[in-house]
C-alpha positions in Angstrom: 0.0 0.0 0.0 1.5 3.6 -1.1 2.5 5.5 2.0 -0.1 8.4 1.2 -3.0 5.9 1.5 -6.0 6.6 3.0 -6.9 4.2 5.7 -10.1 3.7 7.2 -9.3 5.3 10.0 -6.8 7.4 11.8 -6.1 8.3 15.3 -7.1 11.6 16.3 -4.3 13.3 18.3 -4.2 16.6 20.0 -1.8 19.2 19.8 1.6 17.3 21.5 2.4 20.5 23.6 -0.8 20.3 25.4 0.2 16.7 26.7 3.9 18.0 27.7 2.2 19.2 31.6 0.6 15.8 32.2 3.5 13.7 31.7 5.3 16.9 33.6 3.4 16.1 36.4 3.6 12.1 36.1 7.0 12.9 36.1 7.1 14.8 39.5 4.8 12.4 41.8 6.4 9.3 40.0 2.9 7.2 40.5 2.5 5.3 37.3 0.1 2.6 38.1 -2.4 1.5 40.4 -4.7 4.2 40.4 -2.8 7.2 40.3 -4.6 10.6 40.3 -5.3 11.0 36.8 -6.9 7.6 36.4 -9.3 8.5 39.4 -9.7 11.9 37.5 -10.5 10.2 34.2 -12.8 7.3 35.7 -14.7 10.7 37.0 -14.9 12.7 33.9 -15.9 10.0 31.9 -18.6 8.7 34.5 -20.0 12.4 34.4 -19.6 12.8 30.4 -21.5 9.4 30.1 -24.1 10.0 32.1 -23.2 6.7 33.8 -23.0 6.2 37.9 -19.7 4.6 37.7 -16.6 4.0 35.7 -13.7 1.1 35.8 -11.0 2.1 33.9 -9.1 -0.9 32.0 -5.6 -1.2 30.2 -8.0 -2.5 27.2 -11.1 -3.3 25.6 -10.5 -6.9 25.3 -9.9 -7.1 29.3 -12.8 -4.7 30.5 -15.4 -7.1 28.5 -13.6 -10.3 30.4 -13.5 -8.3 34.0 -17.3 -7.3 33.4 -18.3 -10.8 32.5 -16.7 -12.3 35.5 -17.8 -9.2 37.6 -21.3 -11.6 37.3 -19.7 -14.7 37.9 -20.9 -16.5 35.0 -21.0 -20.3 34.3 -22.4 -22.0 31.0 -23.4 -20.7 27.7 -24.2 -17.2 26.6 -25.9 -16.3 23.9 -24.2 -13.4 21.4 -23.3 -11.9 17.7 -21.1 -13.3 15.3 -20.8 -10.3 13.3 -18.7 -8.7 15.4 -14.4 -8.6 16.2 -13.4 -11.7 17.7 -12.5 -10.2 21.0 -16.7 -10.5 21.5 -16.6 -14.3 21.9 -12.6 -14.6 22.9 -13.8 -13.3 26.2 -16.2 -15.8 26.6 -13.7 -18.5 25.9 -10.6 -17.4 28.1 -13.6 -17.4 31.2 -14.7 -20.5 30.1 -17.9 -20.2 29.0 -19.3 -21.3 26.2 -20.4 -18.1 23.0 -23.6 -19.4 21.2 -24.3 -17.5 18.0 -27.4 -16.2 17.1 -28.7 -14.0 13.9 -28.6 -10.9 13.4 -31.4 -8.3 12.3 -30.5 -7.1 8.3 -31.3 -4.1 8.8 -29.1 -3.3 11.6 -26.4 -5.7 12.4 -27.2 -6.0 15.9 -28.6 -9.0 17.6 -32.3 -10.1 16.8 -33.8 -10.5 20.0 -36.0 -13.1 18.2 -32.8 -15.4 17.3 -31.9 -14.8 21.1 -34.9 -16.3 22.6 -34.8 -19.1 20.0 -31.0 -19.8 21.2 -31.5 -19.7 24.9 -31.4 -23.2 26.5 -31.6 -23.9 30.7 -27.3 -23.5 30.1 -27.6 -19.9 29.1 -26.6 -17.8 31.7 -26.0 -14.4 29.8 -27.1 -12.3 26.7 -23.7 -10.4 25.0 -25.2 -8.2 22.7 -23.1 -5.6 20.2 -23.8 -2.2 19.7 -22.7 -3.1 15.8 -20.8 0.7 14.2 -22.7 2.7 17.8 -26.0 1.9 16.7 -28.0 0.9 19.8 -29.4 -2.4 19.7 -32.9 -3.3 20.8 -32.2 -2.9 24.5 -35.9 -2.9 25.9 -36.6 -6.3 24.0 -33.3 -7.9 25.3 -33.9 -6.6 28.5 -37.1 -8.3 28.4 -35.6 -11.5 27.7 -33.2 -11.3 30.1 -35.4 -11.0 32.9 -37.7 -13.4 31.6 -35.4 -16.1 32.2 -33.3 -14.9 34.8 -30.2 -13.8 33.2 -27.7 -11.6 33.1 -27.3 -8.9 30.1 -23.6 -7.7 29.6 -23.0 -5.0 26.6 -20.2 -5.0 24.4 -20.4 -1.0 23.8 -17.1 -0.6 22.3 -18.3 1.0 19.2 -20.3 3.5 21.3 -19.1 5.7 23.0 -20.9 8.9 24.0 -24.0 7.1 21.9 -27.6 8.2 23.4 -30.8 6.8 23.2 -34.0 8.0 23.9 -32.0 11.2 25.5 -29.9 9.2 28.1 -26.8 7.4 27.7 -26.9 3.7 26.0 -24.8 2.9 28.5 -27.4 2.4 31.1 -28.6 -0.5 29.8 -27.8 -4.1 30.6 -26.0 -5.7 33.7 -22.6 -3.9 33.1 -21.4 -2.8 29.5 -17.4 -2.5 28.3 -15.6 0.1 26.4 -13.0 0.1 24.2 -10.7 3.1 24.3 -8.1 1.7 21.5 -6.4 3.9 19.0 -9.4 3.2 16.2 -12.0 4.5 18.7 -14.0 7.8 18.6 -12.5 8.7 22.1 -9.1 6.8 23.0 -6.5 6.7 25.3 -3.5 5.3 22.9 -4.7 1.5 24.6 -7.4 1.5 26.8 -10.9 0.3 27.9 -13.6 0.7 30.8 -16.0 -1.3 32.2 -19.7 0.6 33.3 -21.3 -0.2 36.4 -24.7 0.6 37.9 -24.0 -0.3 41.7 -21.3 0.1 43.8 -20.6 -3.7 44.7 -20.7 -4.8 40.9 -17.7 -1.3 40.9 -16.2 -2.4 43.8 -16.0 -5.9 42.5 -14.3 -5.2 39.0 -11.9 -2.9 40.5 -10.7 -5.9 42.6 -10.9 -8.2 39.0 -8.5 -5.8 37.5 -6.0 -5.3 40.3 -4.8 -9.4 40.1 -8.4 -9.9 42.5 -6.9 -7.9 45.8 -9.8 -7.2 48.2 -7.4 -5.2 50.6 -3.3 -5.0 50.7 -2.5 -8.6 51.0 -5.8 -10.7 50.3 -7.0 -12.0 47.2 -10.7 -12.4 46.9 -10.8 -13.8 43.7 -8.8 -14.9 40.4 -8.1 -11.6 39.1 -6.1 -9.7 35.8 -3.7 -7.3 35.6 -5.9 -5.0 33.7 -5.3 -1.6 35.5 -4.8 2.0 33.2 -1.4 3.3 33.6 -1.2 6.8 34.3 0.2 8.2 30.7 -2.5 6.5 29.2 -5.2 8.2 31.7 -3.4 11.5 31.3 -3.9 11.7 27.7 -7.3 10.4 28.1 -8.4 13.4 30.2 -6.9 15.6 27.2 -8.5 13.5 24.9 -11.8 14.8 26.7 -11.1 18.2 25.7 -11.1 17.6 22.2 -13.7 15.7 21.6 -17.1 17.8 20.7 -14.9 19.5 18.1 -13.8 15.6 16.6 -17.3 14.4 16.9 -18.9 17.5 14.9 -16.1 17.0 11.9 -17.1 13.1 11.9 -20.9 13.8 11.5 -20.0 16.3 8.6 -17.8 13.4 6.9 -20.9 11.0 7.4 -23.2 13.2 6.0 -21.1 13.6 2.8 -21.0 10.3 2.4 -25.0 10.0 2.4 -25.2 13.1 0.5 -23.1 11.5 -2.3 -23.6 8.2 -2.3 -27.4 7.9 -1.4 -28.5 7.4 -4.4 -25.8 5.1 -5.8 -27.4 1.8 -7.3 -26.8 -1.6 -5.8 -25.2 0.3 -2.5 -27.3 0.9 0.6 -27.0 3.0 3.8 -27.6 2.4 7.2 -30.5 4.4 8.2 -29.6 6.0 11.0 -31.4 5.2 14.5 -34.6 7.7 15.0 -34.2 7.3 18.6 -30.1 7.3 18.9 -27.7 10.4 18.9 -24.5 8.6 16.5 -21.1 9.4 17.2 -20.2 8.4 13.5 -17.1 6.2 14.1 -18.0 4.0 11.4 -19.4 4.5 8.5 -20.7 1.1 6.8 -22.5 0.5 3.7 -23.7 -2.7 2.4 -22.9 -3.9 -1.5 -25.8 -6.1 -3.1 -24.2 -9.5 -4.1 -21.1 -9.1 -2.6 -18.4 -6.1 -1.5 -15.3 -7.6 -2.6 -15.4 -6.0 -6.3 -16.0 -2.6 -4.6 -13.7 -3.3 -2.1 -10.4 -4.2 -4.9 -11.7 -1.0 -7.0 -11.3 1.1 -3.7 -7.6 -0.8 -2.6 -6.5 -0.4 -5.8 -6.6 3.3 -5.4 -5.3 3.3 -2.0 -8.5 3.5 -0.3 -8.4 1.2 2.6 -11.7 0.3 3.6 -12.2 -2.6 5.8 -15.0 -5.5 5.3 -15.9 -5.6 9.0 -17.2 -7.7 9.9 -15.8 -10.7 7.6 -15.3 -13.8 8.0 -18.2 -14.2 11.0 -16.6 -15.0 13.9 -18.5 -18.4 13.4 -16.8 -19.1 10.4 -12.7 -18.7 12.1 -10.8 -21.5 12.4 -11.0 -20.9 16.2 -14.7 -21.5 16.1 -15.5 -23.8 13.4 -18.4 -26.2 13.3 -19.7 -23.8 16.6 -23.1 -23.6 14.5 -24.3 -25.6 11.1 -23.6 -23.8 7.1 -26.7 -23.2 6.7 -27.6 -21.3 10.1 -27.4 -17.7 10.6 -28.4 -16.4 7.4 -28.9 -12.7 7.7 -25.4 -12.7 9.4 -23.5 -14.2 6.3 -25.2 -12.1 3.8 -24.3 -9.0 6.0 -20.6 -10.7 6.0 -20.5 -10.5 2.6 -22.2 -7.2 1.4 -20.4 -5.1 4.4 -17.5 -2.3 3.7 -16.6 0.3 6.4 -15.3 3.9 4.4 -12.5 5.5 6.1 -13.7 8.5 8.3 -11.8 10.4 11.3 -11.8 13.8 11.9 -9.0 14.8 10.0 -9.9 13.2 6.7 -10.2 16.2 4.6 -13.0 16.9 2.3 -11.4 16.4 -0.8 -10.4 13.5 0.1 -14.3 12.2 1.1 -14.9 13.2 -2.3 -12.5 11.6 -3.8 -14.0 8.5 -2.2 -17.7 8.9 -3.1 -16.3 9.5 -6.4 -14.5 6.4 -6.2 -17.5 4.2 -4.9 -19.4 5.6 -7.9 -17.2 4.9 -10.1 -17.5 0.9 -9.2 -21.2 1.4 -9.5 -23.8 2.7 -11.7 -25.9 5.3 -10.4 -29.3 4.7 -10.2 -32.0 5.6 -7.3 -31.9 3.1 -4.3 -33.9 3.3 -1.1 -31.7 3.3 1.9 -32.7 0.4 4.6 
C-alpha cells in the first residue's frame, strides 16, 4: 500500500504540547500505576460525560469485556453476535464459558432478539449483545428476555461511546457494559478500555478483578487480571476529553457527505440512522448487493483502505469452526458478505471524502436506491 493511502481510519491526536504538563506532572509524583490521580480523574470525567454512575478504567477493551463478565460470575453458555471482532466471543472463551451465536437483524447488524430467545437453553446464563458501528441495539426487548429467564445482560459497547438513546446514555442498559478506548476508537486513550457499572458492589468488585483480584493489601478475593490503566494513558485520556465535541462534529460532517453523495448510488445501501439514537459516527458502513469484494479491490486499488468488517463471521474462524451448522445464521452471512466500512476520522479532509464517493461511484452505476 503507497504511503499516502488513505486508511479507514486514523487516530485523532491533540496538539503534543498540550500533553507535555501531564507527563510533567507524572513525572514529579512518580505514581504510574495502580490508580494514580489521573486515572481517578478520568474514571470521573468519563462517569459524568456518560451520564453513567460509575466507571472502571481498563488497560483495554479486550480485558474490561472479560472483567465485566466475571464481575457476574458467570458459568455455562451465553448467547451473542457473530458479526462482530473476535475479541466479543474470545472473552467468553478465556472465562470459560461457552459463545452461542445467534442471527442478526438485516437491517441493523445488531442481535435479533427473536434469534436470542430461540438460542436460549436452561445452560444460558447471559445475553452479550453488540452495539454493531454505535447503533443501539434493541435494549428494551433484550432486556425483556433477560429477565424473563433470569439472566444476566452484559454489553459489548465498544463502538459506542458517548452514543444516546431516547436522550440518556446507552450505556445504562444491561447488567454492566465495556468500552473500548483503543487507538481506532472515537474517544481513545493510545490502549485503553472501561467497564460501566450501575452499583457500587458490581464497581467495587471489577476494580478488585483488574488489580490481580486484591480485596485489601495482602488478600486476594478472587482470580483476578492485571488489567489496570497506567497513568500516561489516563493522562492523555483526560486531554483527549477536551477535544472531543470538536472531533465528533467533523465526523458527523464526513458522514453526511457520504449519504449526500452516495445515497442514491445503485446496488449500495445506507444504514439508516437510528430515529431514537444520537450517532457518534465512528464507522461508516455501507452494504454492496451480491457481494463487496469487487467494490472493495476497485477502492484498494486506489489506495482506499476500507475494511469489510465484519468478515469472516466469527463463526466461520478457524478458532470456532463447526460452533453452529452452514446453513444457520443467514442474515449474518449475507451482512458478512455485502459489508464495507469507508474510512472517516476527523482529520480526513473533504477532498479526500470526495474523492472517495467518487471512487464508490465509479464501481457502481448510479441509479435511485432506497436506503434500509
Amino acid at each position: 500500500m503507497p504511503q499516502d493511502a488513505i486508511y479507514v481510519t486514523q487516530p485523532s491526536m491533540p496538539p503534543v504540547d498540550e500533553f507535555v504538563p501531564f507527563l510533567e506532572a507524572i513525572w514529579r509524583n512518580r505514581q504510574l500505576t495502580n490508580g494514580g490521580p489521573f486515572a481517578c480523574d478520568l474514571e470521573r470525567a468519563l462517569a459524568a460525560y456518560l451520564d453513567v454512575p460509575f466507571v472502571s478504567l481498563a488497560a483495554n477493551g479486550t480485558l474490561a469485556l472479560m472483567i465485566a463478565l466475571q464481575s457476574l460470575r458467570l458459568r455455562g453458555e451465553v448467547v451473542t453476535t457473530p458479526f462482530s471482532f473476535v475479541a466479543t466471543s474470545h472473552a467468553l472463551r478465556w472465562l470459560g464459558l461457552t459463545p452461542v451465536f445467534a442471527d442478526i437483524d438485516p437491517a441493523t447488524g445488531n442481535l435479533d432478539p427473536a434469534a436470542v430467545e430461540a438460542a436460549i437453553t436452561p445452560r444460558t446464563a447471559a445475553i452479550l449483545p453488540v452495539h454493531c458501528f454505535g447503533r443501539p441495539c434493541a435494549t428494551a426487548a433484550l432486556q425483556r428476555i433477560a429477565d424473563r429467564h433470569g439472566i444476566a445482560l452484559v454489553y459489548d459497547a465498544a463502538h459506542a461511546f458517548g452514543v444516546r438513546q431516547d436522550g440518556a446514555s446507552v450505556l445504562r442498559h444491561g447488567s454492566v457494559s465495556a468500552l473500548s478506548f483503543h487507538a481506532t476508537k472515537v474517544f481513545n486513550t493510545f490502549e485503553g478500555g472501561a467497564v460501566v457499572c450501575h452499583d457500587a458492589e458490581i464497581y467495587d468488585r471489577v476494580g478488585a478483578l483488574r488489580n490481580f483480584g486484591f480485596v485489601d493489601a495482602t488478600m486476594v478475593g478472587a482470580t483476578g487480571l492485571n488489567a489496570k490503566m497506567s497513568e500516561v494513558h489516563a493522562a492523555f485520556g483526560l486531554l483527549q476529553l477536551r477535544h472531543l465535541p470538536a472531533a465528533l462534529e467533523k465526523r458527523a460532517r464526513i458522514a453526511d457527505a457520504y449519504r449526500a453523495g452516495l445515497g442514491d448510488v445503485r446496488g449500495v445501501t445506507l444504514f439508516a440512522p437510528a430515529a431514537d439514537a444520537t450517532a457518534n459516527h465512528g464507522y461508516f458502513p455501507i452494504l454492496v448487493e451480491g457481494g463487496c469484494a469487487a467494490v472493495h479491490r476497485h477502492l484498494q486499488d486506489r489506495g482506499i483502505v476500507a475494511r469489510r468488517y465484519f468478515h469472516p463471521l466469527i463463526c466461520d474462524m478457524p478458532a470456532y469452526r463447526g460452533s453452529v451448522p452452514p446453513d444457520a445464521l443467514p442474515h449474518a452471512r449475507r451482512m458478512a458478505e455485502e459489508i464495507l466500512c469507508l474510512p472517516i476520522y476527523p482529520d480526513l479532509a473533504a477532498d479526500t471524502v470526495a474523492t472517495i464517493i467518487a471512487t464508490v461511484r465509479d464501481a457502481a452505476a448510479p441509479a435511485p436506491r432506497v436506503a434500509a
